[in-house]
Structure formats: structure tokens, C-alpha cells
C-alpha positions in Angstrom: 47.8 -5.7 -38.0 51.7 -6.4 -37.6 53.8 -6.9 -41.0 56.3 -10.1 -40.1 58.8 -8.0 -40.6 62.5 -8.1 -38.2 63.0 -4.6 -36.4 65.8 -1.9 -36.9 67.7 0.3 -34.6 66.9 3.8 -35.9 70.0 6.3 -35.2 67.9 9.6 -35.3 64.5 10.3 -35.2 64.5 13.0 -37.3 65.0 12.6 -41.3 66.9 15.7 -42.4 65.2 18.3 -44.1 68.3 19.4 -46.6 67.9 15.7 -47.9 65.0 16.0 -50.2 66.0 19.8 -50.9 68.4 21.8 -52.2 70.4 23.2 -49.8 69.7 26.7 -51.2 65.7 25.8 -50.4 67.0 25.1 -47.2 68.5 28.3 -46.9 65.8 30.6 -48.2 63.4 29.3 -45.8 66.0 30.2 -42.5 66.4 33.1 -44.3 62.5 34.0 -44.5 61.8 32.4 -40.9 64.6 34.8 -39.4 63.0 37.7 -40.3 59.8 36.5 -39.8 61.0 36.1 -35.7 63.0 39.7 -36.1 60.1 41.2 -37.0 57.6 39.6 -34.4 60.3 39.7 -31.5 60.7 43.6 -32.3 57.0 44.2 -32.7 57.0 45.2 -36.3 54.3 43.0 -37.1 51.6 41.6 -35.1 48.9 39.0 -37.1 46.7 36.2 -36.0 48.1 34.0 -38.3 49.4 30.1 -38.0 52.9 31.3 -37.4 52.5 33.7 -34.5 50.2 31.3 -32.6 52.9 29.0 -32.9 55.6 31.4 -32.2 53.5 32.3 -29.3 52.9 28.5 -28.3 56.6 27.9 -28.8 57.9 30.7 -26.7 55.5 30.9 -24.2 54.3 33.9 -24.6 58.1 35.2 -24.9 58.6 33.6 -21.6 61.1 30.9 -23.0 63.5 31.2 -25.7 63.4 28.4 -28.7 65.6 27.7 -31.0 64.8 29.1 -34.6 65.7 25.9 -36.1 62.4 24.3 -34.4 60.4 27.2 -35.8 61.6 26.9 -39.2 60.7 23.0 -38.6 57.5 23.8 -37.9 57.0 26.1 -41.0 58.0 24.0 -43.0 55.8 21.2 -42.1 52.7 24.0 -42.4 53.6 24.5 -46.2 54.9 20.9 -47.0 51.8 19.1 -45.5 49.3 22.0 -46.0 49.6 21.9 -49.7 52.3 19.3 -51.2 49.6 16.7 -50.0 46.6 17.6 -50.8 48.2 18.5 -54.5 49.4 14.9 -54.7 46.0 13.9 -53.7 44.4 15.6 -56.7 46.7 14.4 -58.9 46.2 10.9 -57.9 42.4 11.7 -57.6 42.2 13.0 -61.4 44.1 9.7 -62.4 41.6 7.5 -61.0 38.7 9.4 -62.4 40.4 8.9 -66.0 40.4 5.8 -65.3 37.5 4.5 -63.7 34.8 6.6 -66.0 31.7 5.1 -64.4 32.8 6.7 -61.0 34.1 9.7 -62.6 30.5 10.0 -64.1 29.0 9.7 -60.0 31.5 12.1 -58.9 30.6 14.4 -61.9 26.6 14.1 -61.4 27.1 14.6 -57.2 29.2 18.3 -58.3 26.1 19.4 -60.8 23.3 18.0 -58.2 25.2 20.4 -55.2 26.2 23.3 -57.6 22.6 23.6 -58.7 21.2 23.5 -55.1 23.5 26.1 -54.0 23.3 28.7 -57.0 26.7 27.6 -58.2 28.4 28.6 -54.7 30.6 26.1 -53.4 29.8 27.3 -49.6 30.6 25.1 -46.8 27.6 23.7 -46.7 27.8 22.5 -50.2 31.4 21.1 -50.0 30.2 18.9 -46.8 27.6 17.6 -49.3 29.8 16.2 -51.3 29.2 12.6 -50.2 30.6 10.5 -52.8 33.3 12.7 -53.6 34.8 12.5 -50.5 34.4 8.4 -50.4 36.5 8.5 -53.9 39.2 10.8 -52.1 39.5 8.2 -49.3 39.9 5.6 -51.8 42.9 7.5 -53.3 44.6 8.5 -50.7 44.5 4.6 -49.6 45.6 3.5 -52.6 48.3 6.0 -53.0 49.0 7.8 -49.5 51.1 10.5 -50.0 53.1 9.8 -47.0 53.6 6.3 -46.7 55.1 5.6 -43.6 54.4 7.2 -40.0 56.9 7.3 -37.0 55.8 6.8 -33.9 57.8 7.0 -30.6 57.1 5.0 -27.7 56.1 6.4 -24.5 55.5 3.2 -22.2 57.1 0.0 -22.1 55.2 -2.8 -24.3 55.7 -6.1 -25.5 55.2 -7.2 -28.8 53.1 -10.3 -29.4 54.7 -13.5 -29.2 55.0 -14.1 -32.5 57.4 -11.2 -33.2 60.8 -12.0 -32.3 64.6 -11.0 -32.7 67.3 -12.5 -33.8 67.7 -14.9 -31.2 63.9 -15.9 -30.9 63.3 -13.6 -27.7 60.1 -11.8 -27.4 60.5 -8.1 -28.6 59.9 -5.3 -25.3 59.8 -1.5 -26.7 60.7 0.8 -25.0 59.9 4.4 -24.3 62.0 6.9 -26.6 61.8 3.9 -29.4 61.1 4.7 -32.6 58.5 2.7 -34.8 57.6 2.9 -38.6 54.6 2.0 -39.6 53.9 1.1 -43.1 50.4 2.4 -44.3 51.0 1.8 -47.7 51.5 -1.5 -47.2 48.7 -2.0 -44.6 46.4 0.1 -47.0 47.4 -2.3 -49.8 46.5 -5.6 -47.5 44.2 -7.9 -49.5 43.3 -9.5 -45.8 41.9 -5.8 -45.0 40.8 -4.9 -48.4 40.0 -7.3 -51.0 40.9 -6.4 -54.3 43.5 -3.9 -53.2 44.5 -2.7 -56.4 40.8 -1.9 -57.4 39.1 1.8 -57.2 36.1 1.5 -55.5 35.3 4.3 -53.1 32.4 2.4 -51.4 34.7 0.6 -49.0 34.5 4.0 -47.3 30.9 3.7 -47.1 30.3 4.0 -42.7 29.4 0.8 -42.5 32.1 -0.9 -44.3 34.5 1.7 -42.5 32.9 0.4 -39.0 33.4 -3.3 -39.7 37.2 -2.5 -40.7 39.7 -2.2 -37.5 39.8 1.5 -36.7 43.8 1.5 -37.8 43.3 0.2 -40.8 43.5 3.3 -42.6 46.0 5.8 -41.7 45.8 8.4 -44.5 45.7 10.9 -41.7 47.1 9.1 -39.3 45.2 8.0 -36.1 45.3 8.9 -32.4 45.9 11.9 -30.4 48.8 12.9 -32.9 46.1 12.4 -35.7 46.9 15.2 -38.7 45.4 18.5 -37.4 44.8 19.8 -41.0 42.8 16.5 -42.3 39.1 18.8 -42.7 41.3 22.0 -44.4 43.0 19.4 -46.6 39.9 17.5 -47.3 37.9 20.6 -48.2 40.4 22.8 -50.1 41.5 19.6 -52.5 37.0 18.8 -53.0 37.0 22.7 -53.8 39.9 22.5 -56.5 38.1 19.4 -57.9 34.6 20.4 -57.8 35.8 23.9 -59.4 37.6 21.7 -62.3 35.3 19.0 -63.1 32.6 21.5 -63.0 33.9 22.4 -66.5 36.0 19.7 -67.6 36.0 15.6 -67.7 39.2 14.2 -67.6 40.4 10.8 -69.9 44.1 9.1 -69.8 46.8 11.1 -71.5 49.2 8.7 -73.9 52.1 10.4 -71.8 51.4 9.1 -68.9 53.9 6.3 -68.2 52.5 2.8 -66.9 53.1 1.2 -64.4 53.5 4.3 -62.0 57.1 4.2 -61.1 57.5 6.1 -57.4 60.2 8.4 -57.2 63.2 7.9 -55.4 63.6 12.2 -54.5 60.9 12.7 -52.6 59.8 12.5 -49.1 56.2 11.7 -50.3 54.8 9.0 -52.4 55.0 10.9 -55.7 55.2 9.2 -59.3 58.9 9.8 -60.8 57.3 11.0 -64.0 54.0 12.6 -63.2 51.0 12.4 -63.2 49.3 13.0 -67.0 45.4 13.6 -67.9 43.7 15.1 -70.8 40.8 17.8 -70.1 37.7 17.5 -71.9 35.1 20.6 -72.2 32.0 19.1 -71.0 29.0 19.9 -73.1 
């Protein structure tokens, strides 16, 4: 689905890093990457890690030099959307449990079922188990998608339907090296997609009410070839971290917490400006 919305020239395609960050965060992470390439380039250290296969990728094979900028780009991006989002995700997750008790008690029933089938082990296996869970984490991250918007670049000419127009009423033609935003929080917050929008209910991510839903109408990952490459490893380390938690502890709404949420200004994801606060329970 299109928003009726008019379209904007965008100067850069990039959104500068030192924007959302000190630049002394900025720093300490050239810092770290520089030495990080010293060492590789000079064969201190060897490691099949993330970073030498992308130093390897990057270089090709040493063949082609790249500028350390990219690399520190790229590391950056590992840590930012390896951990920042799927620790906005739990937060978000635990919020909804407190406040939506009946799924909470579903999601709380589905741990204990799969812990006592697998000796207490959380093993691959008994993470993928975790059905319902991972319905209710769906739900959150539609609700409150930690990055809500997604640019896209155009590689091939296309025309916009006629009903999307500029200024002057003529038809709109992108064109390839055009940038366009997409906004998934508004699309995931679409009562014509989802009825109810501002209503928990993990069950719309049920496969059969996924299947009769257009295939782009949830972007919490993204979509396409350029889909996020960590969307399993963020899915399973955040069901770990819950499952670990709420094996021990229910959680109920904290009087601190602030409502509405207000969404802060600073940062680059779709964080609340004054946190996110729970209470812990020990369950019996």
C-alpha cells in the first residue's frame, strides 16, 4: 500500500552516524576499527569471526583496498542492529506482557510446557518451539518497530500509479539512484491492514492470517533480497533472554512508567524518551 503522501528530494543517502552519537563514540569506534585492520592487515590476528569475513568480502581477499570508513560502517551496523534492536524488542515485549496478562499467562504456560520437555535446556530445538512466543514478538515489533522507516534506492525506472502525483498533477517516474522511505510504522499501524491497530493480539501472525495479508505488509525485518540477514539470531537470542526471565519472574506495570509512550527525539530507533518500566514478580 502507498501513503497519499507528496515526495521529497533527499540530498544524501546516507544519515550521518555522529548525529545520534557523541562525537567521542564516533571516535572510539575509528579508533577500535583501526586497529582492528592494523592488526588483520599485518597478520597479528587471524579469527573466523563476522569482521574478517567482511574484511575479507570488502577487500577481496586483499586484492582491493577499501576505505576504513566503510568498514567502521559496517561495524557499526553489526553491534547497532545485532543488539540495540532486539533489546528494544524486549523492552517493548515485557510492556505488552504487563499489560495484556491473559497473553502473558499463554506465553508463560508455552515457556514451562518446552522447559519441562527439554530438562530445563533452552536448546535450539526448544527455542524453535516456542510458537506463541514468537507470534507475541511479531506483534510487538509491529506495533512498535524499532526502526520505523526503511530506504530503499531504486534500481529501474518505474512509474508510480496514477493516482500519485507532483506538484503540478504529472504522474511521478522514479528513477534509478532515487531514494525512497518507506513508513512501516505507519503501514504496520493501518487499520485497513490490521483492524484494531492499537490492540495486542499476537494471533494476526497466525500463517493463515499472515497468508491472507499482502506479503509487505509487515516489514519488521524488512522484505526482499535486502531482507535483514540477522532476523533468526535476533529472533532467537531476544526468545532466549525472555524465556530465561519469565521462567522466574511475571512481570505487572510499574507506576513509573509514563503514559502515553512519548518516542524520543535522540535516537535513530523508535525508542520511548523515558523508558520502558515493569515490575518483576517471583513466580510461585
Amino acid at each position: 500500500m502507498l501513503l497519499d503522501a507528496k515526495p521529497i528530494k533527499i540530498k544524501n543517502d546516507h544519515i550521518a552516524f555522529n548525529r545520534f552519537v557523541p562525537p567521542y563514540v564516533d571516535r572510539w569506534f575509528r579508533k577500535l576499527v583501526n586497529e582492528v585492520i592494523r592488526q588483520r592487515k599485518e597478520g597479528e590476528v587471524k579469527r573466523q569471526d563476522l569482521f574478517q569475513a567482511m574484511y575479507d568480502t570488502l577487500t577481496q581477499q586483499g586484492t582491493v583496498d577499501v576505505k576504513n570508513d566503510e568498514i567502521v560502517g559496517h561495524s557499526v551496523t553489526f553491534l547497532t542492529e545485532g543488539f540495540e534492536t532486539s533489546s528494544t524488542l524486549m523492552c517493548y515485549f515485557l510492556y505488552e506482557l504487563a499489560s495484556n496478562q491473559h497473553i502473558q499467562d499463554r506465553v508463560l504456560n508455552e515457556i514451562d510446557c518446552v522447559l519441562k520437555e527439554y530438562d530445563g535446556k533452552l536448546t535450539d530445538e526448544a527455542v524453535n518451539k516456542l510458537t506463541y512466543m514468537e507470534r507475541a514478538m511479531y506483534e510487538t515489533l509491529r506495533m512498535h518497530s524499532p526502526v520505523f522507516t526503511l530506504t530503499k534506492v531504486c534500481t529501474k525506472e518505474y512509474e508510480l500509479p496514477p493516482q500519485y502525483t507532483d506538484d503540478v498533477g504529472k504522474r511521478i517516474t522514479m528513477k534509478p539512484g532515487m531514494s525512497a522511505i518507506i513508513p512501516v510504522h505507519a503501514i504496520h499501524l493501518d487499520p485497513e491492514i490490521y483492524p484494531d491497530p492499537c490492540r495486542f493480539e499476537p494471533d494476526r501472525f497466525l500463517d493463515e492470517n499472515r497468508k491472507a495479508r499482502h506479503r509487505y505488509a509487515f516489514l519488521g525485518f524488512g522484505e526482499g533480497p535486502r531482507i535483514c540477514l540477522g532476523m533468526k539470531f535476533g529472533l532467537s537470542q531476544s526468545k532466549i533472554g525472555i524465556a530465561t526471565l519469565l521462567s522466574k519472574y511475571r512481570v505487572v506495570g510499574s507506576d513509573k512508567q509514563e503514559l502515553p509512550l512519548e518516542i524520543s527525539r535522540k535516537s535513530f530507533l523508535l525508542a520511548s524518551k523515558n523508558g520502558i518500566w515493569v515490575k518483576f514478580v517471583e513466580r510461585g
